[in-house]
C-alpha positions as CSV (number, residue, x, y, z in Angstrom):
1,X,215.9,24.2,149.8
2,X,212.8,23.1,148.1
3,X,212.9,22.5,144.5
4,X,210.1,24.9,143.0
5,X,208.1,23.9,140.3
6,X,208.6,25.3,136.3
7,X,205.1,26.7,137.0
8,X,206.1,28.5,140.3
9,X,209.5,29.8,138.7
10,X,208.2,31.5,135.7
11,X,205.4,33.3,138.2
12,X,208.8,34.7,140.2
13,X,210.4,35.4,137.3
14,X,207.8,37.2,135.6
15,X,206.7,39.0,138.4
16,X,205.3,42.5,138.0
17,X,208.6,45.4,137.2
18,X,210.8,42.8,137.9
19,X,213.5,41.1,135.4
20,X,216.6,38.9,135.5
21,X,220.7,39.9,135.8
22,X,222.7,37.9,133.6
23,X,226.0,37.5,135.9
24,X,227.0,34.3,133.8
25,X,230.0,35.3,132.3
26,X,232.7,32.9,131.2
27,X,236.0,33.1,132.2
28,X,237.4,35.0,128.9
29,X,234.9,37.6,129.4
30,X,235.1,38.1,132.9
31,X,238.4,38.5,132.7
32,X,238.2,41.2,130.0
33,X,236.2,43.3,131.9
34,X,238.0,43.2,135.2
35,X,241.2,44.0,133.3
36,X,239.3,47.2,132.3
37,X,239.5,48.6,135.6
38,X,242.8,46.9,136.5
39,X,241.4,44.1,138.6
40,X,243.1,40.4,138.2
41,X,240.7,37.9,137.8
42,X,241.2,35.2,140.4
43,X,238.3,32.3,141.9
44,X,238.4,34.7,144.7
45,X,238.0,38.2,142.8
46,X,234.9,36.8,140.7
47,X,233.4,35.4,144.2
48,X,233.8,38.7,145.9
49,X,232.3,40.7,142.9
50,X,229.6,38.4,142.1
51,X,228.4,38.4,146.2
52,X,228.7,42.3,146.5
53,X,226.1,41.8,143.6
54,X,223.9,39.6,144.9
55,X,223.5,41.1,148.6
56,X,222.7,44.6,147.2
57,X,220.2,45.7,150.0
58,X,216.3,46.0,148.0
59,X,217.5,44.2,144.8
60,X,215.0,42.1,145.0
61,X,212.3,44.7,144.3
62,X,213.8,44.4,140.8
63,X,215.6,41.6,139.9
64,X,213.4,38.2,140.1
65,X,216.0,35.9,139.3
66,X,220.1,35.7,138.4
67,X,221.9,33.5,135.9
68,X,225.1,32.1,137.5
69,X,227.8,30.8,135.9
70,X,229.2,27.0,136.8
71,X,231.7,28.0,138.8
72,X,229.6,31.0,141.1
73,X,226.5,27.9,141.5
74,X,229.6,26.3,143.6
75,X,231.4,29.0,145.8
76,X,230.4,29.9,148.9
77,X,229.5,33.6,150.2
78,X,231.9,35.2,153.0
79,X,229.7,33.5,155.9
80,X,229.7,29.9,154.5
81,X,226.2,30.0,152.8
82,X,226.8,28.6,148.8
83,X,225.2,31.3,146.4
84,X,222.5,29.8,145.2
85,X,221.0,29.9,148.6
86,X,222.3,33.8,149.2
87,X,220.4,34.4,146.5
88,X,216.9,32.7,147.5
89,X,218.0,34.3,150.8
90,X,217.6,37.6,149.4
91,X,214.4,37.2,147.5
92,X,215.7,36.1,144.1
93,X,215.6,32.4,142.1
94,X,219.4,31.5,141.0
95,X,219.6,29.8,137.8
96,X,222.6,28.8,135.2
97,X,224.3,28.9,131.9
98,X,224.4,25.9,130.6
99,X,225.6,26.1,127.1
100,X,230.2,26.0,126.8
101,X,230.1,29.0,124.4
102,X,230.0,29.6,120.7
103,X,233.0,28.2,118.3
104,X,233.3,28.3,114.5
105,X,230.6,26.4,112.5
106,X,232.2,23.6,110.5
107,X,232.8,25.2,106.8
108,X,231.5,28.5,107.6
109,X,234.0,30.5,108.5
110,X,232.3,33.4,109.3
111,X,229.0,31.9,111.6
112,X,228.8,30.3,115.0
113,X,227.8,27.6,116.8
114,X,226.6,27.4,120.4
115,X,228.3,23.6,122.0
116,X,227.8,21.9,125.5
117,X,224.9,19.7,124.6
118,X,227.2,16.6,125.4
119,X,227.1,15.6,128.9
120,X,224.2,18.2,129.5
121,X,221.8,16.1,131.1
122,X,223.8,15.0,133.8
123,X,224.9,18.6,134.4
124,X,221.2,19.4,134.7
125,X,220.3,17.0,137.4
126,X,223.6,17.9,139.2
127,X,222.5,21.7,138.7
128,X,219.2,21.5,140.0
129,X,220.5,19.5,143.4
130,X,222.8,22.6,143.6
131,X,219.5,24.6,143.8
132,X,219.0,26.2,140.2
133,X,216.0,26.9,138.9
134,X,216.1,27.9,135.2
135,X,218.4,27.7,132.6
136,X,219.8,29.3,129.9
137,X,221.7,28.8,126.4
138,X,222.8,31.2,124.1
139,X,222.9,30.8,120.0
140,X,225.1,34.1,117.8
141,X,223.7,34.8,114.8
142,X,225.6,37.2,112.9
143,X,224.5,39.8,109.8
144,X,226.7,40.2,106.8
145,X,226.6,40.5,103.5
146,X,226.1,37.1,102.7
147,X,225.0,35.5,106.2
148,X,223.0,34.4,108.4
149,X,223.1,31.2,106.4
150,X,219.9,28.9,106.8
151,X,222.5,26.1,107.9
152,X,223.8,28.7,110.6
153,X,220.0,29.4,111.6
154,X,219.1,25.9,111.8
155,X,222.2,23.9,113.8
156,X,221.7,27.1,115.8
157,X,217.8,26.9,116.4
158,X,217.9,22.4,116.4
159,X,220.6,22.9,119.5
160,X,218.4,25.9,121.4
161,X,215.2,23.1,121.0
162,X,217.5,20.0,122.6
163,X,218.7,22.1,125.4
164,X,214.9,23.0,126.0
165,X,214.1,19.8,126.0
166,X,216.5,18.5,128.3
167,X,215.9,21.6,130.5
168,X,212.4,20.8,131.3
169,X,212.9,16.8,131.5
170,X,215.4,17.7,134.7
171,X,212.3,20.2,135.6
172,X,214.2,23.3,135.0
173,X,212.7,26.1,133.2
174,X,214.8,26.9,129.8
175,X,215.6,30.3,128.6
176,X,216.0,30.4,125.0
177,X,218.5,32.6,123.4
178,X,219.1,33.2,120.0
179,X,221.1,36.5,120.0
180,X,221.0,38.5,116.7
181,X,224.0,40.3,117.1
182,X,224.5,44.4,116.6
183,X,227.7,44.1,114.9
184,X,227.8,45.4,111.5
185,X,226.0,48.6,109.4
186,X,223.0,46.6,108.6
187,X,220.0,48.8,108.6
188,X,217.2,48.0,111.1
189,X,215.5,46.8,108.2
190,X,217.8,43.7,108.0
191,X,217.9,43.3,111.7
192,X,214.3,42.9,112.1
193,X,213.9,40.6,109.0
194,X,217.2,38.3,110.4
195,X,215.4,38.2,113.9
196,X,212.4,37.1,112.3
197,X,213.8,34.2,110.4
198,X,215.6,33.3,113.7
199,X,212.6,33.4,115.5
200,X,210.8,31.2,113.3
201,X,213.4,28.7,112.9
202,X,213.9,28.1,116.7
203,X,210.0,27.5,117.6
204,X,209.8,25.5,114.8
205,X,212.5,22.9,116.5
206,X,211.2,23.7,119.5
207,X,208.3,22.4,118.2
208,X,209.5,19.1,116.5
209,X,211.3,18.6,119.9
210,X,208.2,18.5,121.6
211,X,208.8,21.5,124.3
212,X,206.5,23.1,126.1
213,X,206.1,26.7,125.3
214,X,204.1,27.2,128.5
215,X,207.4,26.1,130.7
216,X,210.0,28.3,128.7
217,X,210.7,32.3,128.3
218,X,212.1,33.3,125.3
219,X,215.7,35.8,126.0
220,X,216.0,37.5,122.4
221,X,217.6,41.4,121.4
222,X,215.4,44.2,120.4
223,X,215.6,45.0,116.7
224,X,218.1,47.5,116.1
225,X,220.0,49.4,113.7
226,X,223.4,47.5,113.5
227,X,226.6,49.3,115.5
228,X,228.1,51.0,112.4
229,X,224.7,51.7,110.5
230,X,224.7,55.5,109.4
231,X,221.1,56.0,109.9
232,X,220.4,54.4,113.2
233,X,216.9,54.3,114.1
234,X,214.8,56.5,117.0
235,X,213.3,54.2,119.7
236,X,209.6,54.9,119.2
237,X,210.8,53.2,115.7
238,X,213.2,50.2,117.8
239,X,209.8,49.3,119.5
240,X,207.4,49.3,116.6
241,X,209.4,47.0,114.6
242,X,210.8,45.1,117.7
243,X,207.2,44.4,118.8
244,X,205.9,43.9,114.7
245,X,208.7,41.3,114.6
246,X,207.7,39.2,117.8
247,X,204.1,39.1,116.5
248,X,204.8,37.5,113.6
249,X,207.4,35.1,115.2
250,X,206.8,34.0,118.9
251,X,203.4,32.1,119.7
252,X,201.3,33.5,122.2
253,X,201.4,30.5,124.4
254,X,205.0,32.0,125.5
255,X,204.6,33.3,129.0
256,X,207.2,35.6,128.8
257,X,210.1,37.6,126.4
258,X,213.5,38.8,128.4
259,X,215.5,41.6,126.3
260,X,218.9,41.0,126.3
261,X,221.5,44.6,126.1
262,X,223.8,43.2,123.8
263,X,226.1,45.9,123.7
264,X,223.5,48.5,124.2
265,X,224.4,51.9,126.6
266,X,223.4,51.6,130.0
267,X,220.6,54.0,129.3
268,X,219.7,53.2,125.3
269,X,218.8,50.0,126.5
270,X,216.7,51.2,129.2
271,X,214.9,53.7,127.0
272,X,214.3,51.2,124.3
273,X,212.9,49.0,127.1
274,X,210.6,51.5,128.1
275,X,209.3,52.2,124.5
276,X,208.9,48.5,123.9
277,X,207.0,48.2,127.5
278,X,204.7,50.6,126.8
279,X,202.7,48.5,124.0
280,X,200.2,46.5,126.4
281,X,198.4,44.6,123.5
282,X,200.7,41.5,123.0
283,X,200.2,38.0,124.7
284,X,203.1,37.7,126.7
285,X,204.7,39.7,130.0
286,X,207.4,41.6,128.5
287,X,210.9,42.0,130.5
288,X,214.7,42.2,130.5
289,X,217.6,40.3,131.5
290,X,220.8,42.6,131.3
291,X,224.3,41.5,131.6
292,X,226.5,44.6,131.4
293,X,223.5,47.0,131.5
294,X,223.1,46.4,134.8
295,X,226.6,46.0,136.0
296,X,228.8,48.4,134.0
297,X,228.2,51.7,136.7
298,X,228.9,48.8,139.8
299,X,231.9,47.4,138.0
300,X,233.2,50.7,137.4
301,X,233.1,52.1,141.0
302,X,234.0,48.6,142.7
303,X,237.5,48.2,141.2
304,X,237.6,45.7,143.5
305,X,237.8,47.3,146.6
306,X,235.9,46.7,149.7
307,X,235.8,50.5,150.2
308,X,233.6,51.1,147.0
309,X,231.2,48.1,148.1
310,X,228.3,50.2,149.1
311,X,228.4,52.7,146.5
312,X,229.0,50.1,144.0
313,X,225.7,48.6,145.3
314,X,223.8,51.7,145.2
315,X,224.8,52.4,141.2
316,X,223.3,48.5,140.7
317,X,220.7,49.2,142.4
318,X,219.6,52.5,140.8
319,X,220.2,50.7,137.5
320,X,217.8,47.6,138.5
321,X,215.2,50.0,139.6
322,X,215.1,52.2,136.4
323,X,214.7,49.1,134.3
324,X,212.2,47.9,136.9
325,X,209.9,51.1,135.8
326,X,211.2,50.1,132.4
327,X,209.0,47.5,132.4
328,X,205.7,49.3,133.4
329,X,206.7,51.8,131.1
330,X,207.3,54.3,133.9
331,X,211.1,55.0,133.2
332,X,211.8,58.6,132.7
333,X,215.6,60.1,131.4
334,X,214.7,62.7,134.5
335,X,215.8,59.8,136.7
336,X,219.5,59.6,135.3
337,X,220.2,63.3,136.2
338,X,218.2,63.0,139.7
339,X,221.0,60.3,140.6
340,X,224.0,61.7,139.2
């Protein structure tokens, strides 16, 4: 398999109604989620999940690319192939999580820090002869009533802009992810000013790290009302300050911006999208990559039984597609009761 260039892999991932699923999650998560529908989470439960996910028949009209997690870039589908070549197989570019999760910042008891940045740049050569294509790392940032702290911000935003770097010096396209989080009653006010301080703190290491902004995509949350706010906000008001926000933070020499769901309904996050897709006077293609989003209805109805393979693959791929007219700003809610 031929190792594309960054140029060629942002084209593919940015391609026209298409975005990215985010099947990277760690063990701790994965394993949360399968014990929601009483499935044990073993090497070989993951593997059969994750490849009843990736050979969902027309996916590819969709989803451009999938973020693996370490130990999916290294099993094998049922008929021998590894799954970073099922993938390319079926039409989309395989890429990895490359950050080891966030852990408690040192005298803030309260904020996060993303680690893995030791040892990364030999994990990044070995991942790209395992065939990934792009990268990603995730930064927390939490609101409360006296955080995000600037230090927070900063280690956060100085540790996003040395993963870039490395990303691109093994020629691997790095998604950066700074991920204000929903938790909390903050109003979308404070969301949107947080995200904005994020924002600027992270290109301006990326900056003083010397990345190329033309080789990267930004991953980053729509600006929302927090999870217990009162008074949460409509979408046509999510996308005016969600777009307002990235205006006055992401530079225009950006190729592209990825929404992540984070924690988002199936179908809120795919209206918001829509709302946000609609404005077509910004600089950059605007997309998503879900995690749960996409997956939720498939996990539901696999349970992880071969019997419920197909129809857990139709529920994916009805999800994919919705968000794929997301995009274009063609989604409509009629499309939710047309497939139930």
């Amino acid at each position: 398999m031929t190792a594309p260039t960054m140029e060629s892999t942002i084209g593919a991932l940015l391609a026209a109604r298409k975005g990215i699923l985010a099947a990277d999650e760690s063990l701790p998560t994965i394993k949360k989620r399968f014990a929601d529908i009483n499935v044990p989470s073993t090497e070989e439960s993951r593997r059969s999940y994750r490849e009843m996910l990736f050979t969902t028949r027309g996916l590819d009209e969709f989803i451009s690319g999938v973020i693996l997690f370490d130990e999916t870039l290294r099993q094998k589908a049922k008929d021998g192939v590894l799954m970073p070549e099922t993938l390319v197989e079926q039409g989309m570019l395989p890429g990895i999580k490359v950050d080891k999760g966030a852990v408690v910042l040192a005298n803030f008891a309260d904020e996060k820090i993303t680690q893995g940045l030791d040892g990364l740049r030999e994990r990044l050569k070995e991942y790209r002869e395992l065939g990934a294509c792009f990268t990603k790392w995730r930064a927390v940032i939490t609101i409360g009533e006296h955080i995000p702290t600037r230090t927070c911000i900063e280690a956060n935003a100085e540790a996003l802009a040395m993963f870039a770097g490395l990303s691109q010096e093994a020629g691997l396209v790095p998604i950066v992810e700074p991920e204000v989080l929903m938790d909390g009653n903050h109003s979308i006010g404070r969301c949107e000013e947080v995200t904005t301080v994020t924002l600027n703190s992270v290109f301006a290491a990326l900056f003083e790290h010397r990345v190329v902004l033309e080789q990267m995509l930004l991953k980053t949350g729509m600006v929302l009302s927090g999870k217990d706010c009162a008074q949460k906000a409509d979408v046509p008001e999510v996308a005016e300050a969600t777009i307002l926000c990235l205006l006055r933070s992401v530079p225009a020499a950006v190729p592209g911006i990825v929404f992540l769901s984070g924690g988002q309904s199936d179908e809120a996050a795919t209206q918001r999208l829509n709302a946000i897709c609609r404005v077509s006077d910004v600089p950059w293609r605007l997309s998503f990559s879900f995690g749960r989003a996409l997956q939720a209805p498939a996990m539901k109805i696999w349970k992880g039984s071969a019997d419920n393979v197909a129809a857990a693959q139709e529920a994916l791929h009805h999800r994919a597609k919705c968000n794929g007219l997301a995009v274009e700003g063609k989604y409509s809610e009629q499309m939710e009761s047309a497939h139930t």
